[in-house]
C-alpha positions in Angstrom: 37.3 50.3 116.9 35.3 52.7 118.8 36.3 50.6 122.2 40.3 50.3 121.4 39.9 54.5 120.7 38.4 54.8 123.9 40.7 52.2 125.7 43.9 54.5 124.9 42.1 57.3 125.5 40.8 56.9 128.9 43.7 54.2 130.0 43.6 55.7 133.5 40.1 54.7 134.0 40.2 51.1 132.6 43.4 50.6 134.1 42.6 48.1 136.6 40.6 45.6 134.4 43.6 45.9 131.9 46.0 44.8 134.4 43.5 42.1 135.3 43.4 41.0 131.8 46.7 41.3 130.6 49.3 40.9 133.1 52.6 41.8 132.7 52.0 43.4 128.6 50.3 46.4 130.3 53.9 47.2 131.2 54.7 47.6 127.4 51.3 49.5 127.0 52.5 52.2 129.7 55.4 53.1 128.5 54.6 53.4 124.9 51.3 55.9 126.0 53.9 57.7 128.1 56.5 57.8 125.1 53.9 58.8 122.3 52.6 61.5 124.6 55.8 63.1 124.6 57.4 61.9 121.5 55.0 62.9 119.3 53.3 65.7 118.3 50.7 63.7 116.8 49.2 62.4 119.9 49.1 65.2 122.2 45.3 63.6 123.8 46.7 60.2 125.3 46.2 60.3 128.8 49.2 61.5 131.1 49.1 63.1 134.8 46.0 60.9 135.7 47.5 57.9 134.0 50.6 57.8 136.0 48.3 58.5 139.3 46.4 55.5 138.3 50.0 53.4 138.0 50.3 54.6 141.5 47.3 53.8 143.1 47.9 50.0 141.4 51.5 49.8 142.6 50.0 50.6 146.2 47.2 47.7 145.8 50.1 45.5 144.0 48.5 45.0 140.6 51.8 46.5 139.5 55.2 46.9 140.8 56.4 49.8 141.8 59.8 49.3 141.2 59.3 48.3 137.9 56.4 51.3 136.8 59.2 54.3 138.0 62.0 53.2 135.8 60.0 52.2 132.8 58.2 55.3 133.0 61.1 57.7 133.6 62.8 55.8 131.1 59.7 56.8 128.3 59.2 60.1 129.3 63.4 61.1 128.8 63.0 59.2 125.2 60.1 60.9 124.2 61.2 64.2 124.9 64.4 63.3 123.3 62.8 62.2 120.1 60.6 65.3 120.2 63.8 67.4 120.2 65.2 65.6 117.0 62.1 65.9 114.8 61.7 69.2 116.1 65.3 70.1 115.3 64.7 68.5 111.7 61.9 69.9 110.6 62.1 73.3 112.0 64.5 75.0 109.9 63.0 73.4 106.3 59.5 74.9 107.8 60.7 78.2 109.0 62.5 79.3 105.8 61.3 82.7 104.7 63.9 85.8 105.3 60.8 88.3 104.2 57.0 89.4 105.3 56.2 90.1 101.8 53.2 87.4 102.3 51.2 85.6 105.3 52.7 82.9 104.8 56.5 84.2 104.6 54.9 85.8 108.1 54.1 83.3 109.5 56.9 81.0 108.8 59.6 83.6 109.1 63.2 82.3 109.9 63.1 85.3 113.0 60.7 82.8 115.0 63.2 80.3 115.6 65.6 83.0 116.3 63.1 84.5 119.3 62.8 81.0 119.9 66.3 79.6 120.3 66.6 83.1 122.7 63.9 82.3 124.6 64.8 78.9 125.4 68.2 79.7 126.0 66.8 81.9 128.8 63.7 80.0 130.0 63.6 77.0 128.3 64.5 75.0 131.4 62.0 76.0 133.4 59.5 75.7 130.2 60.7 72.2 130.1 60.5 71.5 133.7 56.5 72.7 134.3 55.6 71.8 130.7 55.7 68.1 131.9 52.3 69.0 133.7 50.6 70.7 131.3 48.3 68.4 128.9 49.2 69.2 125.1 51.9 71.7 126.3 54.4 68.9 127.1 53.9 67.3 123.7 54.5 70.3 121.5 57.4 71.8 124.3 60.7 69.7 123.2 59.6 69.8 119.6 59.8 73.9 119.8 63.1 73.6 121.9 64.4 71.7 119.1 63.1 73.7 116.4 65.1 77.0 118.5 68.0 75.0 118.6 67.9 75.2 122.6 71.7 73.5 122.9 71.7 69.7 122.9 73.1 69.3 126.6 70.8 71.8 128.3 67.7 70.2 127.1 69.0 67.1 128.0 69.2 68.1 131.5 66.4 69.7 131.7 64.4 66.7 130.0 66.2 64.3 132.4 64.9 66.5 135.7 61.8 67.1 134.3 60.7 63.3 133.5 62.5 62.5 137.2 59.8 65.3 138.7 56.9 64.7 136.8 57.2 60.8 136.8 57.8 60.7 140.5 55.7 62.8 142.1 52.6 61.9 140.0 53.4 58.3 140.4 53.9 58.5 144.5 50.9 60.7 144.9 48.8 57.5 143.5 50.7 55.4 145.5 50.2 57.2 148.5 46.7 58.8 148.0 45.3 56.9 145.4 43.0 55.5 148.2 41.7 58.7 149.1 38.5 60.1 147.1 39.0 63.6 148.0 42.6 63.1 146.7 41.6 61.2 143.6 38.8 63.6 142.3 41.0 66.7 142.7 44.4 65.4 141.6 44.2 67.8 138.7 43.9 70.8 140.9 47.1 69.6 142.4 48.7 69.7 139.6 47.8 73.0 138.3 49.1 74.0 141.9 52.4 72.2 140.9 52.4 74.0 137.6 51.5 78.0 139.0 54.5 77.4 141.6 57.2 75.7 139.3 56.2 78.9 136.7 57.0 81.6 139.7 60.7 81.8 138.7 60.2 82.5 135.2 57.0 85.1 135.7 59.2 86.7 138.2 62.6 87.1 135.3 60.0 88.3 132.6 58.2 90.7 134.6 62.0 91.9 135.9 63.1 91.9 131.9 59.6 94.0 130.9 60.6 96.5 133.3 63.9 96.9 131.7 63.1 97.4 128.6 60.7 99.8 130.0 63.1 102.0 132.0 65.4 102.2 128.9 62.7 103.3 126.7 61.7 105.9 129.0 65.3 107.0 129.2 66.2 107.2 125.9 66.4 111.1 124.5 
């Protein structure tokens, strides 16, 4: 038990052997990791960014095939996220049901949260949808919120579909391409968190714009 816990866990480091092992089923194995990671909110731990590096890096050596890892991949990630949205959607307005404050609970599970919510994602939620991809645990629990704010159907759905397309790419080619290099290997999460601080620019950049706002008319008011 303790092995198949760590097998799923740490796919991107047994990778290889798998493949070796198990041929062409490893294929099914990928894209259910990539679709529980984003589908559900249960398993926010499975492996992601390094995972799809490692897919890379095999596609490059030929273990895998390229043009079969991109597709299926892309293909999970879009899903999951899609799924997330629905449960999200479902469950969020039975959850958030109190109208008062009068308790912590009816606080903290005020209807007004998925109100700031559906507002925020209406504003940002792209872009939230977009980086979130690279953030560990953040792009699990992302498309269930969106849902739960009842971001409209066909905005997420872009956004999910460019986001997957992004995330899946990139992370994918950068194994393919650099896999072979240590340096690149070893530090592949500082790229990422480079990836994530630049994608974020545009929406720091509207927030700090909207705090000064809502400054400038609180200092104006009589």
């Amino acid at each position: 038990m303790e092995f198949i816990v760590d097998l799923f866990l740490n796919l991107d480091d047994h990778l290889a052997s798998v493949v070796a092992a198990y041929g062409v089923w490893v294929y099914a194995l990928l894209f259910l990791i990539i679709f529980a990671e984003t589908g559900l909110v249960v398993t926010p731990i499975l492996p992601g960014d390094s995972l799809l590096f490692a897919c890379g890096a095999l596609c490059a050596t030929g273990a895998l095939d390229l043009k079969i890892i991109l597709p299926l991949l892309f293909t999970a990630a879009v899903l999951g996220d899609a799924v997330n949205y629905s449960v999200g959607r479902y469950f969020g307005p039975r959850i958030f049901q109190a109208h008062d404050k009068k308790n912590f609970w009816h606080r903290l599970l005020n209807r007004e949260h998925l109100d700031k919510a559906h507002t925020f994602f209406e504003r940002y939620g792209g872009m939230a949808i977009v980086s979130g991809r690279w953030v560990p645990i953040v792009r699990t629990f992302v498309p269930f919120v969106a849902g739960a704010g009842y971001m409209t159907y066909a905005t997420f759905s872009v956004y999910n579909v460019t986001g997957a397309a992004i995330w899946i790419g990139i992370a994918v080619m950068a194994g393919y391409l650099f896999g072979g290099i240590p340096i690149v290997k070893e530090n592949f999460t500082l790229v990422v968190l480079g990836i994530v601080a630049v994608s974020l620019l545009p929406m720091a950049a509207a927030a700090f714009q909207s705090w000064r706002e809502r400054r400038a008319a609180r200092r104006d008011r009589p």
